[in-house]
N, C-alpha and C positions, 0 to 999 in steps of 0.2 A: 512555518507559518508565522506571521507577524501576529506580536500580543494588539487584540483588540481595543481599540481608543475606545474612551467614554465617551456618549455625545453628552454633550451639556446645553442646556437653554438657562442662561443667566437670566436671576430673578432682578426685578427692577434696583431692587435695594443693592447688589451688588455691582453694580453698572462703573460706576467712580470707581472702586477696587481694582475691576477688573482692566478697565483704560490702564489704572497707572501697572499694574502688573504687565501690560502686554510694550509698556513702552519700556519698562525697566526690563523687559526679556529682550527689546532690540538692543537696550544701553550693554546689558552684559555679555550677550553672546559674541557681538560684533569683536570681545578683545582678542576671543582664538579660535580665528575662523576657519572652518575645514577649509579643504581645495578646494578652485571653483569646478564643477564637473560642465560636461557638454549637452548636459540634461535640457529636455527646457517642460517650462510648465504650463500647465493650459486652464485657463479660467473660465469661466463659463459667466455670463453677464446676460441680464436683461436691454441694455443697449438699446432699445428699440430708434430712441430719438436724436442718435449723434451723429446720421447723415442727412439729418436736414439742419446744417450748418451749426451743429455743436462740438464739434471738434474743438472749441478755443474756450479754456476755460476765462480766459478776461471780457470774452462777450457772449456767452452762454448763463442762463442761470439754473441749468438742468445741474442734479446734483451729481448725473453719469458722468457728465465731462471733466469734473477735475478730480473725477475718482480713478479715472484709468491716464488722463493725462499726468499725476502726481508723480509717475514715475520716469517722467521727463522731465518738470519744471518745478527747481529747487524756489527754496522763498529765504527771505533773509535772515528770518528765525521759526525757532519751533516752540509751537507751546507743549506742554506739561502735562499730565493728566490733575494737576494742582492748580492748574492754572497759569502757573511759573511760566517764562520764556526760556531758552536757552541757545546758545547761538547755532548756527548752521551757515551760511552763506556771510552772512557779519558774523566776524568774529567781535565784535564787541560792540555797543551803543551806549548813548548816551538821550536823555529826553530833559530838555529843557523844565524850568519849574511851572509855566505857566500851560506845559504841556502842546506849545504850539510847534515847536521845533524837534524832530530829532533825528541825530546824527549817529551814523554806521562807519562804520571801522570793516572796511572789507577782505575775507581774506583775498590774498596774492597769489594762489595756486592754481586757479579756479578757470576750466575753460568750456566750451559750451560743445557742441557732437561737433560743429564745423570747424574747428580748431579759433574761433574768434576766441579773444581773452573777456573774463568776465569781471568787470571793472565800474567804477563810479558813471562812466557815459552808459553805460548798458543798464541799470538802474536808474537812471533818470531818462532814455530812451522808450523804456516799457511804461513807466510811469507816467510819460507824456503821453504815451499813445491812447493809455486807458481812457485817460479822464480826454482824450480830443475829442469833438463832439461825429467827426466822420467815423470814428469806430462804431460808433452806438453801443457803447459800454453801459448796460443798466447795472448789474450787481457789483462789477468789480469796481467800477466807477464811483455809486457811492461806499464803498467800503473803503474808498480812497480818499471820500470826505467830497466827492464831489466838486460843489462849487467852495467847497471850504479850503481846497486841494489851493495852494499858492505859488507852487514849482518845489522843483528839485533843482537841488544845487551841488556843482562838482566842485569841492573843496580841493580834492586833487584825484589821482589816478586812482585811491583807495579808500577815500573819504566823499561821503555823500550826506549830503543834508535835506531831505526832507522837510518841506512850511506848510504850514494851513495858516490862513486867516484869522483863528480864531482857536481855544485850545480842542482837542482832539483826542480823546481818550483811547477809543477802540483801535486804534492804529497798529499798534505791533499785534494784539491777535490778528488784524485784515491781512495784518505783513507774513502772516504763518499759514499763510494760505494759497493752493494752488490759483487761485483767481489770481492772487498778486505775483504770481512767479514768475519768470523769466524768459525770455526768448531771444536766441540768438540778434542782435543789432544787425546783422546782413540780411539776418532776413525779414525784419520790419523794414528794413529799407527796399528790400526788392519786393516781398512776395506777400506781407502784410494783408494784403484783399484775399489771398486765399486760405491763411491761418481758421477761419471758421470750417469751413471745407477739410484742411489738415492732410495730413501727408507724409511720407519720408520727404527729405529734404526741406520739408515746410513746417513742419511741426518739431525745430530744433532749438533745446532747452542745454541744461548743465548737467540731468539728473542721471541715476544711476544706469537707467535705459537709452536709447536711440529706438525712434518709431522709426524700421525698416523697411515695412509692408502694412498696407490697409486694401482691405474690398468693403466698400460701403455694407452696411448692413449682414456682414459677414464675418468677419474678422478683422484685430489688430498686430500684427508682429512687432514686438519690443526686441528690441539685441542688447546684450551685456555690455555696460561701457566699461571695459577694464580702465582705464582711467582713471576711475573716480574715485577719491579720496576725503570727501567732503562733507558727508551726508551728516544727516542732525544725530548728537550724542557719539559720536565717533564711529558713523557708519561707514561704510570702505566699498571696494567693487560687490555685483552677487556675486553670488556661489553656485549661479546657473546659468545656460549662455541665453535663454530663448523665454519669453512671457510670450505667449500664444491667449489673446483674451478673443475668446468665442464668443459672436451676437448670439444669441439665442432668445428671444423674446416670451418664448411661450414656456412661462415655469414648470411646467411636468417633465420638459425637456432637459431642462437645466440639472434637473431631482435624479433623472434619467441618466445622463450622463458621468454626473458626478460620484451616484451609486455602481455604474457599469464600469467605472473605473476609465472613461473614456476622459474624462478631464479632472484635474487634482485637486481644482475646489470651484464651488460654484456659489455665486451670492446672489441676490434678490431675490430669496427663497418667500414663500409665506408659509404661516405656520403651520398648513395643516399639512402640505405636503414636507417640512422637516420633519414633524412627529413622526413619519414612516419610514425616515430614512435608517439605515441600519447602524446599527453598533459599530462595525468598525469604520464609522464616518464621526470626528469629529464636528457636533455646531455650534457654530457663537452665535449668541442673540445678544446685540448692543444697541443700547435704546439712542434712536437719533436727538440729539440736544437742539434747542430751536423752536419752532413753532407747529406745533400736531398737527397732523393731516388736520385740513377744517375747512368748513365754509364760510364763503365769504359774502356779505349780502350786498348786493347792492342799493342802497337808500336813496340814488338821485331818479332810478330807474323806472321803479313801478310800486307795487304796493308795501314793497320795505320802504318806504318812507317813512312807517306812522312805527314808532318803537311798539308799540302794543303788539303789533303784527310781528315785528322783530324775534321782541321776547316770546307770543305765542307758537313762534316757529320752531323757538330751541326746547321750550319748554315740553314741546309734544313731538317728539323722539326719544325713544327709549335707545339710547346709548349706552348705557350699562350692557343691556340683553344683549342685542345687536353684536355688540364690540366682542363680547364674552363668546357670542356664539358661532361669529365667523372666524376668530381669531386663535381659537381654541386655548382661550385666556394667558394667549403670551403677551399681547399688545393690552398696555394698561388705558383703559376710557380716562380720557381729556377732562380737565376741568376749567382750563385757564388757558390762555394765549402765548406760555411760554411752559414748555416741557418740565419736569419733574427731575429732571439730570443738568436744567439748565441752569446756569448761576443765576437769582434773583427770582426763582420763582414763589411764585406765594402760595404756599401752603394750605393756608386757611380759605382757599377757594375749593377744596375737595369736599363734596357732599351741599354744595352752596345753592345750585339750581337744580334739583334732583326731575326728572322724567313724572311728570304732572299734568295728563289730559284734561282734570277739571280745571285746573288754574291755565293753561293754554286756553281752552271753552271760553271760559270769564274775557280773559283778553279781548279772546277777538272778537264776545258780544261786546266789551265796554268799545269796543275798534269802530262799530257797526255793523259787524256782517253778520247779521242776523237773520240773511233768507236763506232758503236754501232750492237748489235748481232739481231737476228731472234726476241727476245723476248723483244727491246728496252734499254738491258742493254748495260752498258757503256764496252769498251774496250779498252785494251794496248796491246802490243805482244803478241795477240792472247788469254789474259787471262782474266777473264767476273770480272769487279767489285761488288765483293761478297766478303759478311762478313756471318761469324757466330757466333750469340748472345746464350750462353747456360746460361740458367736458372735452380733454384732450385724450384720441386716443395715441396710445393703445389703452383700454379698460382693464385690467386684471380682473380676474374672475372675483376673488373678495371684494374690491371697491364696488364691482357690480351688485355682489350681494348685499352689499353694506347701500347700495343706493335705491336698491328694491327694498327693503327694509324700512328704507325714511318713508319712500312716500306711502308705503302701506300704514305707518304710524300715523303719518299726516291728513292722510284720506281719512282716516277715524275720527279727526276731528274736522269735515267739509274744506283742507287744505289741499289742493292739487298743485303735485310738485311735476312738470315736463321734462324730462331727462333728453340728453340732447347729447352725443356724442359726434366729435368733428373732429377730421383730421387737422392738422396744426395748420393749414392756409386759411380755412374758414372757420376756426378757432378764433383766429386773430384776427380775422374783418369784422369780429363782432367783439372781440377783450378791447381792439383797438377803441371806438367811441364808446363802449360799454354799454353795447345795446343787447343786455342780458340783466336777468334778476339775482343769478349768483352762480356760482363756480367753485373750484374747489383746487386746494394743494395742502402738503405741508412742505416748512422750509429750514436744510439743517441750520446750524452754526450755534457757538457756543458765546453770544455777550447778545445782551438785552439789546442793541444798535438795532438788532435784523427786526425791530418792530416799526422802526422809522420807515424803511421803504413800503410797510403795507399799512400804518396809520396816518403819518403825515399825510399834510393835504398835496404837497409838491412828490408824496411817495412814488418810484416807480412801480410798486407793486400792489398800487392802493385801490383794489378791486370794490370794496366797499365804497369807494369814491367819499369815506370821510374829510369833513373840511370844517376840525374845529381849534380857534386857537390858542385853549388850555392845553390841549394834546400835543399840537405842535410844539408849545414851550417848553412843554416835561420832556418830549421827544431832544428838545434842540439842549435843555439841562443835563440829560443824560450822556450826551457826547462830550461837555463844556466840561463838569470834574470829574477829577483826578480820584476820587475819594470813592475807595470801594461800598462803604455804608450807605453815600447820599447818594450812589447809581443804584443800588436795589431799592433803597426805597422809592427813587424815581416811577422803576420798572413795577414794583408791587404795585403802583398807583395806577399805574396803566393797565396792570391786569384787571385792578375792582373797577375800574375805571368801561372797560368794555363788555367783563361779567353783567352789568348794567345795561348798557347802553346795547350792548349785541350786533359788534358791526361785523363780527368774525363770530361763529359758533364750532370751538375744537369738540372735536371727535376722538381722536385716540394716538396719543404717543405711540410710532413704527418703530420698529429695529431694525436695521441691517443685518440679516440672516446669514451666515457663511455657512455650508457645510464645507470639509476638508477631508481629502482622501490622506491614509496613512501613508504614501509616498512624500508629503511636505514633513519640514518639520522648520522649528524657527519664526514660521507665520508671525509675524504682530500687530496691530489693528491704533488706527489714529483714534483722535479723540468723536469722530463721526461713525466708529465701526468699520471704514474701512481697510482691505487688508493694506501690509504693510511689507515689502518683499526684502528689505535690506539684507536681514539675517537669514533669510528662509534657504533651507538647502532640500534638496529632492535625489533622493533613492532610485 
């Protein structure tokens, strides 16, 4: 009988540690790597949304899609768990001083599943296509700077030069990202319209895997590319012939499975169904960096207009309780609009607007709504303080819980919140004009930038419909230098800056749950939590 794995649930403080340890177990093991066996592994995933056209992670901005595509599309480098870069697909760069330019040193080894070579045209091919406006690239497109984006240029067969407009900071993290990775040039040029959709043959990258087989909403089949020799930190072929990631949307299933031994690890766990899982399952709990699950209000819309209302909104939710009590206190409550793992966050916002029915009260009498209707809800000329929250589903059962929780708080003080879940077509006939009073996400990544697409007034993510132009400018200063001190302070500024103002109210830093059966070993986990198969061998 196999000795029993510990499970573990990493505490907040160990989070950074634990990234760079899990990247430093892909750097060391890759140097003697067992044989590859004919094993294959099976993942269990919540997937729910990557058959309605999120197969691509350059115009998707679900965070599923470049979680399971990673292991087909390599990027030019990799970050760190320090932050550092290190190469992977460029073997070496250079960044201009004014930080508008920079140029990759490609290696020569390098070919994609269709035997295409991967070269200086296939890096400014992909890179075209992002930022073309018929892709309708929203995330990967500004991570590319957008309209700051000035071309690529092919210096020669192995040298690629990347321009912006204007200087460009967050660049090589964007470059370290499944969003900016690569796709075979045959098949931007033929099959490009079906890459969201995806596919064998259509979904082909550099990476360690080939997508073989997919059924919508069922399963992925990945294949071993013996080939590959390229990977980040001196990663090489797996050491398994077969990635089998199973949809499975309903997490008991997932808990189910991966405890029954029917699949060898399974993520998009919540915490209360990991706490039950058994001892010989390994779990990771790694906090997502980025922006906390949170809501977002909309101010052009309806009565989020008047800040009073705003702040009375955050102010009377008990997010502490709530958070502690669905969470079963592995998920830390939010204070600020940029995670607590995230570079630049500020600190000094923990404990700053604490859970306050009398001072919400005061608000919303200094607001006016001082009557109150048949049913206890608050009034103004004659019109009932009510909002409406529209969600995507699928709901998970905690967010549910976590959404019956506000408005019971909010009813306490005559606030009526409408909960409104829709499937993703009539989701977006109403996100598209923002004919809604607020909504709800959290969004990962690791550099303070991912705050421009949901404050800027031009953001593609800027559900609060903010349009102010100090925001923009800190927004637009914080891409422009180079200087690690003057971007966090930028970013601090823009958290007090919304702690205030209230155009986003976070709720709570999420993890990426993994549980792992004792058949993996090697697992490693990027700087998102996600797993990491390079080194991983299976029993």
């Amino acid at each position: 009988m196999p000795t029993p794995l510990v499970r573990r649930i990493l505490p907040i403080t160990a989070l950074a540690a634990a990234a760079a340890l899990a990247l430093s177990a892909c750097t060391g093991t890759v140097n003697d790597p067992p044989a590859a066996s004919n094993r294959e592994v099976v993942w269990a995933i919540e997937g729910a949304n990557l058959s309605a056209g999120h197969m691509d992670p350059q115009t998707s901005q679900l965070d599923v899609s470049g979680m399971v595509q990673r292991v087909v599309l390599d990027s030019l480098v990799s970050q760190q768990a320090d932050g550092s870069f290190s190469p992977w697909l460029a073997a070496d760069w250079t960044v201009s001083e004014d930080a508008t330019s920079y140029t990759f040193e490609l290696r020569d080894d390098v070919t994609f599943h269709d035997g295409e070579p991967f070269n200086a045209d296939a890096v400014k091919a992909n890179f075209d296509r992002i930022v073309d406006p018929e892709t309708a690239s929203a995330q990967a497109a500004s991570m590319l700077g957008a309209d700051f984006y000035a071309g690529t240029e092919v210096i020669d067969e192995f040298t690629v030069e990347v321009n912006f407009t204007q200087p460009y900071s967050p660049f090589l993290q964007a470059a370290s990202t499944a969003q900016l990775g690569f796709y075979s040039p045959a098949v931007l040029e033929s099959s490009a319209d079906q890459l969201k959709a995806g596919g064998p043959d259509v979904t082909v990258g550099t990476g360690p895997f080939e997508l073989t087989a997919y059924t919508p909403d069922q399963e992925l089949v990945y294949t071993r590319n013996p080939d590959y020799a390229w990977g980040p930190d001196g990663a090489e072929a797996a050491k398994f012939e077969t990635l089998r990631v199973e949809i499975l949307p309903e997490a008991s299933v997932r808990a189910g499975v991966v405890e029954s031994g029917e699949a060898d690890l399974a993520s998009n766990l919540p915490p209360n169904l990991a706490a039950t899982l058994p001892d010989t399952l390994t779990v990771e709990s790694l906090e997502y960096p980025g922006l906390p699950y949170s809501l977002y209000l909309n101010e052009k819309y309806g009565v989020f207009a008047d800040q009073k209302v705003r702040q009375a909104f955050a102010r009377g939710i008990d997010i502490d309780a709530a958070v502690e009590e669905i969470f079963f206190g592995q998920f830390p409550r939010a204070w600020s609009i940029l995670g607590s793992t995230t570079p630049g966050y500020d600190a000094s916002l923990e404990g700053s607007w604490p859970f306050d029915q009398d001072a919400a009260n005061q608000l919303l009498d200094d607001a006016g709504w001082t009557e109150r209707d048949a049913d206890d809800i608050r009034m103004k000329d004659g019109e009932r303080l009510s909002v409406r929250w529209i969600a995507w589903t699928p709901v998970p059962d905690d967010k549910a819980a976590l959404g019956n929780a506000i408005q019971s708080d909010l009813a306490d003080i005559g606030f009526e919140v409408v909960r409104e879940v829709l499937e993703p077509g009539a989701y977006n006939e109403q996100y598209g004009p923002k004919t809604f009073d607020l909504t709800d996400w959290g969004f990962s990544g690791v550099d303070g930038d991912l705050l421009r697409s949901h404050l800027h007034t031009d953001g593609f993510q800027n559900a609060s419909q903010v349009s102010n132009a100090d925001v923009d400018a800190l927004l637009e200063q914080g891409i422009a230098t180079t200087d690690t001190e003057e971007r966090t302070a930028i970013y601090q500024q823009l958290q007090q800056w919304n702690a205030k103002y209230t155009a986003i109210v976070p709720l709570y830093s999420p993890s990426l749950i993994t549980a792992v059966n004792d058949s993996v070993d090697g697992l490693a986990y990027d700087l998102y939590g996600r797993p990491l198969f390079y080194a991983a061998t299976v029993s």
